[in-house]
PAKOL-606374 format. One record per residue (C-alpha): residue in three letters; x, y, z. Coordinates in Angstrom, 2 decimals, m for minus. Layout:
N
+-----+---------+---------+---------+
:   r :      px :      py :      pz :
+-----+---------+---------+---------+
: ala :       X :       Y :       Z :
...
+-----+---------+---------+---------+
END
This chain:
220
+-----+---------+---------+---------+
:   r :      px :      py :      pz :
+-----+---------+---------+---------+
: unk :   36.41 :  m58.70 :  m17.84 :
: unk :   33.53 :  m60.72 :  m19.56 :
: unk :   32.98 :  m60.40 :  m23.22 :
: unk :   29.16 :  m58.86 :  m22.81 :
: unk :   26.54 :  m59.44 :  m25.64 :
: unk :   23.23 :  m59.88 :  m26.07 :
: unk :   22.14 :  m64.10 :  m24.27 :
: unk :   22.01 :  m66.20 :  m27.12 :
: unk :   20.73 :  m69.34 :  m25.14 :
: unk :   17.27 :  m68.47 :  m26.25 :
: unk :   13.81 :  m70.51 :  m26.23 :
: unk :   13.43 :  m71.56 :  m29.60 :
: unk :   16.71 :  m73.56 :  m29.33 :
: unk :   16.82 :  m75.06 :  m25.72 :
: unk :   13.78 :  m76.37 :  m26.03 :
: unk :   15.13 :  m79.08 :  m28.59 :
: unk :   17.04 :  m80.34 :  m25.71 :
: unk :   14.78 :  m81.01 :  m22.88 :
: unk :   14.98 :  m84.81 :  m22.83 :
: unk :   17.18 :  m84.60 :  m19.89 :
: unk :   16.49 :  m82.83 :  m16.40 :
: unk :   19.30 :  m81.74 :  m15.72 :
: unk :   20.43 :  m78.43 :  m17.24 :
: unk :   24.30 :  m77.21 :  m16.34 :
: unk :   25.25 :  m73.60 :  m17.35 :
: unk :   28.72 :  m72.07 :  m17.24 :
: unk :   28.87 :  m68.51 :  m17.32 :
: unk :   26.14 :  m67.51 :  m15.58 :
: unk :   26.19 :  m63.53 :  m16.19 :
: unk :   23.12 :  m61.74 :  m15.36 :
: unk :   21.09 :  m65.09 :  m15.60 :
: unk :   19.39 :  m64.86 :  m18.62 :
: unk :   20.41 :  m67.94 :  m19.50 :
: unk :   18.90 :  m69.66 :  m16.38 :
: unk :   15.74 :  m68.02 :  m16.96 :
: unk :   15.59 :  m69.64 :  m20.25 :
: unk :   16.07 :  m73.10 :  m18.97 :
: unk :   13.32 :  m72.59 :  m16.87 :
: unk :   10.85 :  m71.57 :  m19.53 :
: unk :   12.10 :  m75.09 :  m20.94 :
: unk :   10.76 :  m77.15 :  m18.48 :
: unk :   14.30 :  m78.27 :  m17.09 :
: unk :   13.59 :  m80.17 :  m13.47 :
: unk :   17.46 :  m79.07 :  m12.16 :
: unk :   19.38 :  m76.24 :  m13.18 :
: unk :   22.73 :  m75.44 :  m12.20 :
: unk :   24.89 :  m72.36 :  m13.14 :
: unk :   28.10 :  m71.15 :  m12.23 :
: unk :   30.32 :  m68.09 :  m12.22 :
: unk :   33.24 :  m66.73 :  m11.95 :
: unk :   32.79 :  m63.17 :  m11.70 :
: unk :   31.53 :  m62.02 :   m8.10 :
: unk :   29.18 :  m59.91 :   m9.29 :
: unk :   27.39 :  m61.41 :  m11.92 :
: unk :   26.86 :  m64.34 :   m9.10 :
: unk :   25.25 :  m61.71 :   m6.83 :
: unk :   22.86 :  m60.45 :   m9.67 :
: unk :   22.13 :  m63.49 :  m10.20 :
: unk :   22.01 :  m64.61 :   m7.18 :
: unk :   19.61 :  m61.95 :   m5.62 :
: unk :   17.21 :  m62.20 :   m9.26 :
: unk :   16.48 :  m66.31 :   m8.29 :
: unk :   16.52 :  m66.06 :   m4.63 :
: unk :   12.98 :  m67.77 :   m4.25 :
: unk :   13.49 :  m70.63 :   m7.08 :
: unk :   14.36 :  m73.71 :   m4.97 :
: unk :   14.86 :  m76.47 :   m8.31 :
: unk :   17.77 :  m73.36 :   m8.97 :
: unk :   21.17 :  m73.99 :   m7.91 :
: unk :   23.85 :  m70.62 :   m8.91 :
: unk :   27.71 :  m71.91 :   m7.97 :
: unk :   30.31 :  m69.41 :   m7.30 :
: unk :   33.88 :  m70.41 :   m8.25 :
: unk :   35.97 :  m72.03 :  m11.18 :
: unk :   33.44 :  m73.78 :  m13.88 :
: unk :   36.27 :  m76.86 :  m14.25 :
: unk :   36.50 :  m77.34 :  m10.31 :
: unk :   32.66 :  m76.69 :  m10.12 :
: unk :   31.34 :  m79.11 :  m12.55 :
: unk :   34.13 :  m81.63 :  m11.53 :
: unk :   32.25 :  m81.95 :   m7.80 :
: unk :   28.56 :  m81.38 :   m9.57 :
: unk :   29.49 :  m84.48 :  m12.23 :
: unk :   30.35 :  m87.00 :   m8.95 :
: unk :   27.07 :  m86.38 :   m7.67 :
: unk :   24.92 :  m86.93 :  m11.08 :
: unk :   24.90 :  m90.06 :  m12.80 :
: unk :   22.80 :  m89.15 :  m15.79 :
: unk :   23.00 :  m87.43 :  m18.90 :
: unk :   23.10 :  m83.69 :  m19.03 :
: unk :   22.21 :  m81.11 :  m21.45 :
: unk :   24.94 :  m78.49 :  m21.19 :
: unk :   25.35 :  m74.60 :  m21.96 :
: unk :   29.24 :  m73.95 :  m21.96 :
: unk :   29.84 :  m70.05 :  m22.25 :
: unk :   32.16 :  m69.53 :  m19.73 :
: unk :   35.08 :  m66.77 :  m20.59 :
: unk :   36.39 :  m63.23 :  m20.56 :
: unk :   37.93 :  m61.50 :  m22.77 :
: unk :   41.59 :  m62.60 :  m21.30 :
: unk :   40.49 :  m66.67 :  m20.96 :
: unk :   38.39 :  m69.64 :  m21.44 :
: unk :   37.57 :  m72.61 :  m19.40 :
: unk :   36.14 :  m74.35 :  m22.39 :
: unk :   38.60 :  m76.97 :  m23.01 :
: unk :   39.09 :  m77.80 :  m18.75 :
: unk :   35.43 :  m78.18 :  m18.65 :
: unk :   34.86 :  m80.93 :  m21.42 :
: unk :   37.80 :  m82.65 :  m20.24 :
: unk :   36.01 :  m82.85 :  m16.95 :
: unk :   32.76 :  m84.26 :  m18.61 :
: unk :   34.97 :  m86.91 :  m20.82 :
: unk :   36.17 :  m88.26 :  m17.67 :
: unk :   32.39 :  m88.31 :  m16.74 :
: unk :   30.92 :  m92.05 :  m16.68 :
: unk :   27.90 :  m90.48 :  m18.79 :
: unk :   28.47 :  m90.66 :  m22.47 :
: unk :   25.26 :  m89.36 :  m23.95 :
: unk :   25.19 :  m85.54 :  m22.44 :
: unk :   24.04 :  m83.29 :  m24.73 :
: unk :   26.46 :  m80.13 :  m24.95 :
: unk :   25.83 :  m76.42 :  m26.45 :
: unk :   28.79 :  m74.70 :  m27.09 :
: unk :   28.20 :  m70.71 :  m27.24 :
: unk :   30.61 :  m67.87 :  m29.42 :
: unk :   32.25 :  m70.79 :  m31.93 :
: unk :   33.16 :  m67.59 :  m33.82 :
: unk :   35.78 :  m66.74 :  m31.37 :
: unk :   37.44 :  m70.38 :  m31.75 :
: unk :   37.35 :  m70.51 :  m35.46 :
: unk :   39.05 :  m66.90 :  m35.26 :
: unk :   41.56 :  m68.99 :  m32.57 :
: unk :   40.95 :  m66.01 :  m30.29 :
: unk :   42.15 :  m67.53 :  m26.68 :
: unk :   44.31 :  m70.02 :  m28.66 :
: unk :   41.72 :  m72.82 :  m28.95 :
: unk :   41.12 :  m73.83 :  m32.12 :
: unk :   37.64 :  m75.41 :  m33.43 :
: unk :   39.05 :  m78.67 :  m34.31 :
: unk :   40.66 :  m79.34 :  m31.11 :
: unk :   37.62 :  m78.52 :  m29.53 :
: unk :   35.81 :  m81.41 :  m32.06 :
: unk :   38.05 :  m83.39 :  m31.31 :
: unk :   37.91 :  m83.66 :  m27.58 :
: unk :   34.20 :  m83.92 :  m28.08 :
: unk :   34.71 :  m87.29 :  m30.23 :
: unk :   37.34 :  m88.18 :  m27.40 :
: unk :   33.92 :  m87.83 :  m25.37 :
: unk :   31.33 :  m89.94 :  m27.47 :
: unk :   33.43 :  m90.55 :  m30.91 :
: unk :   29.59 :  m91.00 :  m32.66 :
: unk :   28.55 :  m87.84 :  m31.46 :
: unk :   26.21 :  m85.91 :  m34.06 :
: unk :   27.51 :  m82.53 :  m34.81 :
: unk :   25.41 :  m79.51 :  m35.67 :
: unk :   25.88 :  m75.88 :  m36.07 :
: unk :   23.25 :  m73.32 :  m35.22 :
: unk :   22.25 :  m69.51 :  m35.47 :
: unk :   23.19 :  m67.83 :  m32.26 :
: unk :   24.35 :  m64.02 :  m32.07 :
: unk :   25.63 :  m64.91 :  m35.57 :
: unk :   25.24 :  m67.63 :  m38.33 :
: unk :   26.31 :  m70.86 :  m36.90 :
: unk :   27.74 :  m69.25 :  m33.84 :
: unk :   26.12 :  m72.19 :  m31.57 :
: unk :   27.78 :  m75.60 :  m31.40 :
: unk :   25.77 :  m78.76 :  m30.27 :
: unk :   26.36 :  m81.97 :  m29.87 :
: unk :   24.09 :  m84.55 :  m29.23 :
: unk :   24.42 :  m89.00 :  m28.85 :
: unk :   22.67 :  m90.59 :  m32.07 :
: unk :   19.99 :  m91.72 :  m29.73 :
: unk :   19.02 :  m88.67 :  m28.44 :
: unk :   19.18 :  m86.95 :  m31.93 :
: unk :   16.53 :  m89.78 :  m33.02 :
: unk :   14.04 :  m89.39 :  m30.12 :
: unk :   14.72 :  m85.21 :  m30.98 :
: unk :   14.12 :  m85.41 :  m34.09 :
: unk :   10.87 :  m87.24 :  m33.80 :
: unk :    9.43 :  m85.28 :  m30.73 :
: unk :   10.80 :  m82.29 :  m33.36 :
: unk :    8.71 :  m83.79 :  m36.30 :
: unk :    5.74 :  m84.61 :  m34.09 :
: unk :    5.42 :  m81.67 :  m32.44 :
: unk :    4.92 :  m79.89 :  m36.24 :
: unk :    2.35 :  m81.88 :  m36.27 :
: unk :    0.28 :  m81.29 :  m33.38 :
: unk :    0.40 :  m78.10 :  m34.19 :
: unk :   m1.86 :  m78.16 :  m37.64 :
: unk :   m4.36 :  m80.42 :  m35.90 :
: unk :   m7.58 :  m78.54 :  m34.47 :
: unk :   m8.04 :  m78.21 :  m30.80 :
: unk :  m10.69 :  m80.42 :  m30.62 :
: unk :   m8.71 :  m83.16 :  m31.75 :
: unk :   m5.95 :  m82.08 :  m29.52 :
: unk :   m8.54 :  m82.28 :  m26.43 :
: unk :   m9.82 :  m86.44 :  m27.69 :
: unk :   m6.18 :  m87.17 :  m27.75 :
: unk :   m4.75 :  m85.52 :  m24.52 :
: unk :   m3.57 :  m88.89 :  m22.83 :
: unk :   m1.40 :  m89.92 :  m26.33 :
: unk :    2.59 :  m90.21 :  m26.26 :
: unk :    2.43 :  m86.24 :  m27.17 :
: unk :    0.61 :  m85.18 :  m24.37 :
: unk :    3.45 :  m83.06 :  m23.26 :
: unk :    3.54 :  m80.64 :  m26.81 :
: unk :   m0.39 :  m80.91 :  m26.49 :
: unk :   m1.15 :  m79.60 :  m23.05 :
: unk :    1.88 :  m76.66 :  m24.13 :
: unk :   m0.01 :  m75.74 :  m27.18 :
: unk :   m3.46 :  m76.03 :  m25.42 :
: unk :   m2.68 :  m74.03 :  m22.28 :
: unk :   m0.95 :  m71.09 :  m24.68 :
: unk :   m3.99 :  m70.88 :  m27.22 :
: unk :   m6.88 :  m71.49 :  m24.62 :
: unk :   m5.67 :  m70.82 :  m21.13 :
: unk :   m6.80 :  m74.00 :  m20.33 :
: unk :   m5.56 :  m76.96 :  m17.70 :
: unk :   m7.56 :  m80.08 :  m18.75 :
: unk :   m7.09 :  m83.20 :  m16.28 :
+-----+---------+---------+---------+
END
């Protein structure tokens, strides 16, 4: 059986890791998860699970959402077809177990053998691996991500518990992040008229957000 809590993969954090458009989940449960990634603006989502019906839950509550793709089966023999088919970088959502296994380890030995080396990966319930619950230990888990990218940036953030999220991200991508991060702060003291006189700048994407949420407004 699944180990149920609360989703985790909330707004506030995926949306630090939209620079790719391609969003992979494993573990799809009741699709919470998915719904998240498309309040993040992701172009392609894929999610897959194990459990028959979570994937029909999930499967009946995005029926009409065509940039949606659910996958029933095994998340290493899943995302080993999905990974032939994509040749750019990912932002992944691994959270794919019960409370008798996890795929964890399979599935980023899958992506290391992917050609892409600048994925960005979130790694759900590190509580259970520092507490070496299915026999996986944190540091072998680290260290198949540096097998991965060995200048991968590691961070820990709040999830269902204090640093219960694990992400990785390529130095590159943590710049741009950070920046679109910083910016966005920004863009956010400056007054809406300012906002509007600015509209076609490199932040146009944060500005028409913040616009369309404060004033219900489209501008071309």
């Amino acid at each position: 059986m699944p180990i149920v809590h609360e989703n985790t993969l909330r707004l506030e954090i995926l949306k630090r890791f939209t620079n790719n458009h391609v969003f992979i989940e494993t573990g799809t449960s009741g699709g919470d998860g998915v719904n998240v990634a498309i309040a993040a603006g992701f172009e392609k989502i894929i999610s897959i699970e194990n459990d028959p019906e979570a994937y029909r839950i999930a499967a009946e509550r995005f029926r009409h959402d065509s940039n949606i793709r659910l996958i029933y089966g095994d998340s290493k023999l899943a995302l080993s077809k999905l990974l032939n088919l994509i040749g750019e970088p990912v932002t992944f959502w691994l959270d794919a177990h019960t409370t008798d296994s996890c795929s964890l380890l399979d599935e980023l030995e899958v992506i290391a053998e992917h050609d892409v080396k600048t994925h960005t990966i979130l790694i759900d319930d590190v509580r259970y691996f520092r507490g070496n619950y299915w026999g996986i230990t944190l540091e072998r888990i680290l260290s198949t991500l540096k097998r991965i990218n060995p200048k991968y940036i590691i961070e820990y953030i709040d999830g269902f518990c204090k640093e219960d999220i694990l992400v990785v991200t390529a130095p590159v991508v943590n710049d741009i992040l950070t920046k679109e991060f910083n910016q966005e702060i920004k863009i956010n003291a400056i007054p809406h008229f300012i906002l509007i006189s600015t509209w076609k700048n490199s932040c146009y994407r944060q500005a028409k957000m913040l616009f369309k949420s404060t004033l219900g407004l489209d501008p071309q």
